[in-house]
C-alpha positions as CSV (number, residue, x, y, z in Angstrom):
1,X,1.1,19.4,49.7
2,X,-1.8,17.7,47.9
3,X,-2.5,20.9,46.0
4,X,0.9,20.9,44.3
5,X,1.4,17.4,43.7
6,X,-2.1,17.6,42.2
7,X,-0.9,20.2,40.0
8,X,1.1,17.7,38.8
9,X,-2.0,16.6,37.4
10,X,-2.0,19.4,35.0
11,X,1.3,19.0,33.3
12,X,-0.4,15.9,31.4
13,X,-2.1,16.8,28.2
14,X,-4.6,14.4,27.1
15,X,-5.7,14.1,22.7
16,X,-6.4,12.1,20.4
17,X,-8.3,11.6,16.6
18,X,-9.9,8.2,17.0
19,X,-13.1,7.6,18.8
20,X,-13.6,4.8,21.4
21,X,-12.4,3.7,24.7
22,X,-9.2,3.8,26.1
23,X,-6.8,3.0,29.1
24,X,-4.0,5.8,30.0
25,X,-1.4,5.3,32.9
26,X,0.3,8.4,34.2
27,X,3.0,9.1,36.1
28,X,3.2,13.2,37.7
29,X,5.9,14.3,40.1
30,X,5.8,17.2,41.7
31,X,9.3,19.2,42.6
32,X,9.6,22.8,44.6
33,X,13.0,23.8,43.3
34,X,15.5,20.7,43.7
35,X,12.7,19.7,46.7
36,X,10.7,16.1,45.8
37,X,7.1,16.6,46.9
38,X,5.9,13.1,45.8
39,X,4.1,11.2,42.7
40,X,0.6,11.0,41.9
41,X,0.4,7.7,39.8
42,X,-3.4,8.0,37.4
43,X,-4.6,4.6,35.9
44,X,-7.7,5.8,34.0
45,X,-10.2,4.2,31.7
46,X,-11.5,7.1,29.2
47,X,-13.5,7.3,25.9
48,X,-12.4,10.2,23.4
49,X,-14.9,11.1,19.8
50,X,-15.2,13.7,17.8
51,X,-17.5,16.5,18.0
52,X,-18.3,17.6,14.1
53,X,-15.5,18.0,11.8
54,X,-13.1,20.3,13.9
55,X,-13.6,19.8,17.6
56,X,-12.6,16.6,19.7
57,X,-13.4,15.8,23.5
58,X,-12.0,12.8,25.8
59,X,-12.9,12.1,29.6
60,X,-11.2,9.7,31.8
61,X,-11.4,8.8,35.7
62,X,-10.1,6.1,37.8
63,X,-7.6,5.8,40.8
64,X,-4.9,7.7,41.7
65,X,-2.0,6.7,43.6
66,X,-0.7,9.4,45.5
67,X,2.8,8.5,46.6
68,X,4.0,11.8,48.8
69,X,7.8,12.1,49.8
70,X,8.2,10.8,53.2
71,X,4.6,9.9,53.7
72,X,2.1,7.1,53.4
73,X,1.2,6.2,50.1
74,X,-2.5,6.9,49.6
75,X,-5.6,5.7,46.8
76,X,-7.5,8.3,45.7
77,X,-10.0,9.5,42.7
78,X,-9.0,11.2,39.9
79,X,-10.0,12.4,36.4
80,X,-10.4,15.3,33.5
81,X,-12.3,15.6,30.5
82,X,-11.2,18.2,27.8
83,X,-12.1,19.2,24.7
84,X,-10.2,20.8,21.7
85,X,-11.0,22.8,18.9
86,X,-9.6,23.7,15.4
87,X,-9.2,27.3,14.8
88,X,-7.2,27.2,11.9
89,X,-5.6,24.9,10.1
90,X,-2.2,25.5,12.0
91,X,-3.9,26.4,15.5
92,X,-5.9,24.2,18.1
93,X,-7.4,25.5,20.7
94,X,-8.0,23.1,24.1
95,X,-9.1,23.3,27.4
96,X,-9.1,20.3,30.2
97,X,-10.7,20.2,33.9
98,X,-9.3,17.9,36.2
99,X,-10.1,17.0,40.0
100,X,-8.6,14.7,42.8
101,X,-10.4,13.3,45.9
102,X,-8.5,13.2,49.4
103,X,-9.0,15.5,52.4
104,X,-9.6,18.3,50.8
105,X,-10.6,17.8,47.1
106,X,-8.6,19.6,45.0
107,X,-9.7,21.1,40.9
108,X,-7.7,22.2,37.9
109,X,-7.9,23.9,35.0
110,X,-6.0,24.4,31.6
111,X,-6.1,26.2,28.7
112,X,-4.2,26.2,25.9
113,X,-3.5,27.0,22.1
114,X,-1.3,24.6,20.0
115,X,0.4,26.1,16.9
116,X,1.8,23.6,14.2
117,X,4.2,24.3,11.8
């Protein structure tokens, strides 16, 4: 059950344009059809900068509150770090790893390309 609410984890898509520090509180449910699996709750401290003209990055960690449906509510480790990159003009490209501690620990990926109008 960890897995999925940890996939949660993914739905979340961290950026930004301004360098420095930052604190970001999240809030991912996880749902198999109508069925609640639980909430993983992230309160992490990050620092985002640029990386030349057209590429950004960002990496965040701190605990993770892992609330499952019917189960004892749990403090675990969590974070990502990304980065993004400008194709184009009208397209970003991005990519983010992400991982949880518990019994097993569990690992994400995403990848992505954003097209503005």
């Amino acid at each position: 059950m960890k897995s999925i609410i940890a996939a949660g984890l993914l739905l979340g898509c961290a950026s930004g344009a301004i360098a420095g520090p930052y604190a970001n509180v999240e809030a991912n449910s996880g749902f198999v059809g109508s069925d609640y699996s639980g909430t993983v709750t992230d309160v992490h401290v990050g620092y985002e900068g640029a990386l030349g003209s057209s590429a950004g990055y960002y990496v965040q960690a701190g605990p993770a509150i892992v609330s499952p449906d019917g189960g004892d509510v749990e403090t675990e480790l969590s974070g990502k770090t990304g980065l993004s990159v400008a194709a184009t003009e009208n397209v970003d490209i991005y990519g983010e790893i992400s991982f949880i501690t518990g019994d097993d620990n569990s690992y994400g990926t995403k990848v992505g390309v954003k097209y503005t109008f």
